[in-house]
Backbone as JSON Lines, residues from 0, in Angstrom:
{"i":0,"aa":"X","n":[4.44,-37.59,16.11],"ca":[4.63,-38.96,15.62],"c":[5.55,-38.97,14.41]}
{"i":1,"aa":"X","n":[6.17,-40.28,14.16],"ca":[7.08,-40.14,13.07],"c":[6.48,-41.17,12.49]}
{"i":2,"aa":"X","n":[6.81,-40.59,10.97],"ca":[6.11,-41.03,9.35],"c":[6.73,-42.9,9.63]}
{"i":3,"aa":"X","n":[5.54,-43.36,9.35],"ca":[6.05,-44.99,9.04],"c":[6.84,-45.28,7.81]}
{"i":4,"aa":"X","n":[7.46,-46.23,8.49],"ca":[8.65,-46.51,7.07],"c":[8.08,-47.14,5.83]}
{"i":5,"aa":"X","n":[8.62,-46.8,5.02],"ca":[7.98,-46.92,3.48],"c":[7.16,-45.8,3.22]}
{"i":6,"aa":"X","n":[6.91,-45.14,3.72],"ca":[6.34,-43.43,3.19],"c":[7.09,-42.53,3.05]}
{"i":7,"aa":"X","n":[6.9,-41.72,1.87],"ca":[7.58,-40.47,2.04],"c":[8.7,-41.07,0.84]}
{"i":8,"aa":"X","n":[9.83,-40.3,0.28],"ca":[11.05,-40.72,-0.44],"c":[11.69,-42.09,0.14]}
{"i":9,"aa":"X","n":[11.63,-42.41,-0.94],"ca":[12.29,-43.61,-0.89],"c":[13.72,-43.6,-1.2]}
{"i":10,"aa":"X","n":[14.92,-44.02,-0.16],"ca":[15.98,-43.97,-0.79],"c":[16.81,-44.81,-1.72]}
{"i":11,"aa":"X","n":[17.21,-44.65,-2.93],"ca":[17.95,-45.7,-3.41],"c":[19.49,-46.08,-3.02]}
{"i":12,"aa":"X","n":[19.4,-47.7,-2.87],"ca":[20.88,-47.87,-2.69],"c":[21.74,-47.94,-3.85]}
{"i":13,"aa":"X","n":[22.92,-47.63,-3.65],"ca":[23.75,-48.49,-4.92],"c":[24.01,-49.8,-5.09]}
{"i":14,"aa":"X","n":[23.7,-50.6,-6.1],"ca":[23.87,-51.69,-5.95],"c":[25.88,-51.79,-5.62]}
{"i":15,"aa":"X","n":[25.67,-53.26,-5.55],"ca":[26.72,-54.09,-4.64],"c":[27.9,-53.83,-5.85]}
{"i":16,"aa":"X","n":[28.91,-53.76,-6.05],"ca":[30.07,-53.84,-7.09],"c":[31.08,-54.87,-6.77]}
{"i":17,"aa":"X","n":[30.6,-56.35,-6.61],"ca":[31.03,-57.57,-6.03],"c":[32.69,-57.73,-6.88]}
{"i":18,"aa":"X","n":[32.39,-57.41,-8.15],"ca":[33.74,-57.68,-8.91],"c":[34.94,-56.45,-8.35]}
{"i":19,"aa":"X","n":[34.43,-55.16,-8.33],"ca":[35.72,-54.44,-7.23],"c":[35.92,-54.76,-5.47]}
{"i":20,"aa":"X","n":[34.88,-55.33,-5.1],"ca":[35.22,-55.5,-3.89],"c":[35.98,-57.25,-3.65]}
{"i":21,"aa":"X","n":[35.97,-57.85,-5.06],"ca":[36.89,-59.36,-5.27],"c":[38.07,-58.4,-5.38]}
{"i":22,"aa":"X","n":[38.21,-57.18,-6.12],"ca":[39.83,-57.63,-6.55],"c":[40.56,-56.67,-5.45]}
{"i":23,"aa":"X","n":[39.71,-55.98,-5.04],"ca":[40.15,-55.23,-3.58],"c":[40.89,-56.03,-2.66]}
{"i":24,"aa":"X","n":[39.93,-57.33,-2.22],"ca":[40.32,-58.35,-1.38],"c":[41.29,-58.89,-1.77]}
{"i":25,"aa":"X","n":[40.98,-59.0,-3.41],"ca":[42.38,-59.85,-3.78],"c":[44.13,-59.16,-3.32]}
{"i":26,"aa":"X","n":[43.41,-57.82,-3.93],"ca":[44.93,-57.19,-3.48],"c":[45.54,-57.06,-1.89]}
{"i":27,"aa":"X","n":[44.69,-57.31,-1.18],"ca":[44.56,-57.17,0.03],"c":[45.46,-58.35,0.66]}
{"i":28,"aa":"X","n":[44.97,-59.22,0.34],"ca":[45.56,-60.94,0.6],"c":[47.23,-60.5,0.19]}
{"i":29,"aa":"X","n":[47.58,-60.37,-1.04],"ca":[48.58,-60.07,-1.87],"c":[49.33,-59.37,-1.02]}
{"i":30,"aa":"X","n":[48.9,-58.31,-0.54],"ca":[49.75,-57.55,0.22],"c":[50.27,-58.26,1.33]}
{"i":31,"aa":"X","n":[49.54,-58.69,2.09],"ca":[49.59,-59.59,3.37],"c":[50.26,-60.34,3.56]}
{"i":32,"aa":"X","n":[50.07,-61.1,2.56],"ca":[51.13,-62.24,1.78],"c":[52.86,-61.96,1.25]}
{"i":33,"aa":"X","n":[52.98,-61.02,0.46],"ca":[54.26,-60.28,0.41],"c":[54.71,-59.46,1.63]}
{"i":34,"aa":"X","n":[54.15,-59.03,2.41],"ca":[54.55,-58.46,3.83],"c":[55.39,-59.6,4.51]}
{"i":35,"aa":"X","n":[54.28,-61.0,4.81],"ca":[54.87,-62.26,5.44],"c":[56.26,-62.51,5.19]}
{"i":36,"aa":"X","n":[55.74,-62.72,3.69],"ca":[57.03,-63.47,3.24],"c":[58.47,-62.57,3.16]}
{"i":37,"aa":"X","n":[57.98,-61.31,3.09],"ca":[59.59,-60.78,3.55],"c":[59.43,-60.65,5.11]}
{"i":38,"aa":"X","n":[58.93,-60.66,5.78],"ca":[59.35,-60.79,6.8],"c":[59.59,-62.21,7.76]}
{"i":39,"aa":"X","n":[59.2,-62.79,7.0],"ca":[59.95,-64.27,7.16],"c":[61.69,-64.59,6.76]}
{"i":40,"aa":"X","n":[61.73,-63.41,5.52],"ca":[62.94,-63.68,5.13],"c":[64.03,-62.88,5.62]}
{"i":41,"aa":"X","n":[63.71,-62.22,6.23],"ca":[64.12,-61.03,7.05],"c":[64.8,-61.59,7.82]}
{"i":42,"aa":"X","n":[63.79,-62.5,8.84],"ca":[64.36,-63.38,10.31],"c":[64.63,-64.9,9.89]}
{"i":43,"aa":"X","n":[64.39,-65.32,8.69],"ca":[65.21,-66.51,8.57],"c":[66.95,-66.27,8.25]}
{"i":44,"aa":"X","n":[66.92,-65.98,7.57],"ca":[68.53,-65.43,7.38],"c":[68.87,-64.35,8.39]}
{"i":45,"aa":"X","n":[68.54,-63.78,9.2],"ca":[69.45,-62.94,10.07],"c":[70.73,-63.3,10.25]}
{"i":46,"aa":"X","n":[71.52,-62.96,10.28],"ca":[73.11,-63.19,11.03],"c":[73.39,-64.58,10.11]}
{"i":47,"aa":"X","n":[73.2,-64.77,9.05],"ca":[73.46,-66.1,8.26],"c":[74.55,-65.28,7.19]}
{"i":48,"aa":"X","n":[75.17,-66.21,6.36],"ca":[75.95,-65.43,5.34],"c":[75.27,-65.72,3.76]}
{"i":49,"aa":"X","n":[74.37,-66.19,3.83],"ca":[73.43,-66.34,2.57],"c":[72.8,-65.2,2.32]}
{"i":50,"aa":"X","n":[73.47,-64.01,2.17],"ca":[72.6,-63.03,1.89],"c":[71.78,-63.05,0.29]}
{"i":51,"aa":"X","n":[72.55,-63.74,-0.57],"ca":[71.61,-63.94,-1.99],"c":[70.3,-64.9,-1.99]}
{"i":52,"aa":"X","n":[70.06,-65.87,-0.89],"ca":[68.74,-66.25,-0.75],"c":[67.98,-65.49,-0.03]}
{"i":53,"aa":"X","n":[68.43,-64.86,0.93],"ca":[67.47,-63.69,1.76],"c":[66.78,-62.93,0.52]}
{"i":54,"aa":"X","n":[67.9,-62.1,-0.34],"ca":[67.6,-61.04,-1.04],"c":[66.44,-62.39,-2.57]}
{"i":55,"aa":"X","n":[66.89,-63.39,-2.62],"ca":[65.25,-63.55,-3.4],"c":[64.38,-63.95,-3.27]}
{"i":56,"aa":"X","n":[64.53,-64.13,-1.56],"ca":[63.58,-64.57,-1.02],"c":[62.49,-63.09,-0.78]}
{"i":57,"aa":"X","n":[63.18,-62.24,-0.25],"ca":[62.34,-61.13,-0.11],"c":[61.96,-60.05,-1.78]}
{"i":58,"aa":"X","n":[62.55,-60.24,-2.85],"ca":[62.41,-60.42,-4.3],"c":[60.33,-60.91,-4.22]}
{"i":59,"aa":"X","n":[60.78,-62.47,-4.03],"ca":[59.41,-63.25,-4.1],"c":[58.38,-62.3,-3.04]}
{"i":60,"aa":"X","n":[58.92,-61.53,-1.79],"ca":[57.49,-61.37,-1.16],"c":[57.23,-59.61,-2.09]}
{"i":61,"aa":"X","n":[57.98,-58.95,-2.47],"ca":[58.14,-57.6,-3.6],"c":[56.86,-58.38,-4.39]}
{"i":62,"aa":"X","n":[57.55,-59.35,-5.03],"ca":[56.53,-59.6,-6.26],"c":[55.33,-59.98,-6.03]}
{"i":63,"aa":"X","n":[54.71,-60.34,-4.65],"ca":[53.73,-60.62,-4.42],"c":[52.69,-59.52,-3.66]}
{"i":64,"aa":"X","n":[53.29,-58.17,-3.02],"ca":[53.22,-57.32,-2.69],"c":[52.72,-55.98,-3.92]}
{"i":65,"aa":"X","n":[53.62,-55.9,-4.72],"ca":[53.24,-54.86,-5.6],"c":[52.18,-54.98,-6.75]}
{"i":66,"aa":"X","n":[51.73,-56.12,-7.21],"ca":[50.69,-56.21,-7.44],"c":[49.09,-55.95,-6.65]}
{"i":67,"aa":"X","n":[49.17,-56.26,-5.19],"ca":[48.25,-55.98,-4.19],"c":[47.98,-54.91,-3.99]}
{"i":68,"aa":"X","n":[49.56,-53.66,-3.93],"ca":[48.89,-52.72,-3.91],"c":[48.26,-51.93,-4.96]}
{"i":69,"aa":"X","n":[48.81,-52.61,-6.27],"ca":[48.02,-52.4,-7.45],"c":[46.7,-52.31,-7.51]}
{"i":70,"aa":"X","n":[46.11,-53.35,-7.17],"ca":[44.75,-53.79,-6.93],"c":[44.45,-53.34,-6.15]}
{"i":71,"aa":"X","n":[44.61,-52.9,-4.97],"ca":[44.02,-52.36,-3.45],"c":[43.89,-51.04,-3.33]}
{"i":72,"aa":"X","n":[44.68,-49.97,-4.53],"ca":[45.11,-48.84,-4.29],"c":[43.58,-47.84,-3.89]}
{"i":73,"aa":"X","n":[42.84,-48.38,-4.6],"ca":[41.41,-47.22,-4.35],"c":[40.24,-48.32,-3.5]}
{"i":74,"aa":"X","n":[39.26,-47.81,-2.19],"ca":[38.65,-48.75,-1.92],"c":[37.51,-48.9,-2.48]}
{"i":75,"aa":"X","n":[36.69,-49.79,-2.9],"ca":[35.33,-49.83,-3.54],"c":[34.36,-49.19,-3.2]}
{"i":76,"aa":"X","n":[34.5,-48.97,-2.26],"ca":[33.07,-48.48,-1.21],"c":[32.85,-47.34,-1.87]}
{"i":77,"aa":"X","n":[33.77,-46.52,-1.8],"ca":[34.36,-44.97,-1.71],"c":[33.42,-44.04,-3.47]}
């Protein structure tokens, strides 16, 4: 027979670390978000001769990107 639960060692969990697993997500979004948006800017200007709005357009998805992976770089769990 096996020992009923709640007998014997009890294991402890770690509690929850809600504030790294916010900014995890946050960076997460961020990334996602700067991925889009250069690749929106990628295929909106293709074959166009505006290459200086492409280039700050994909600028804006950089800047929204490298912060995410700032934030995202280690996972919480871990």
């Amino acid at each position: 027979m096996r020992p009923r639960r709640g007998r014997g060692k009890k294991s402890r969990k770690r509690p929850v670390a809600w504030g790294r697993w916010t900014l995890y997500s946050l960076g997460r979004v961020l990334q996602v978000t700067g991925l889009l948006i250069t690749l929106v800017a990628a295929t909106a200007f293709f074959g166009t001769s505006s290459t200086t709005a492409m280039l700050r357009m994909m600028l804006v998805g950089v800047l929204f990107f490298v912060p995410g992976w700032l934030l995202a770089r280690r996972d919480p769990g871990a």
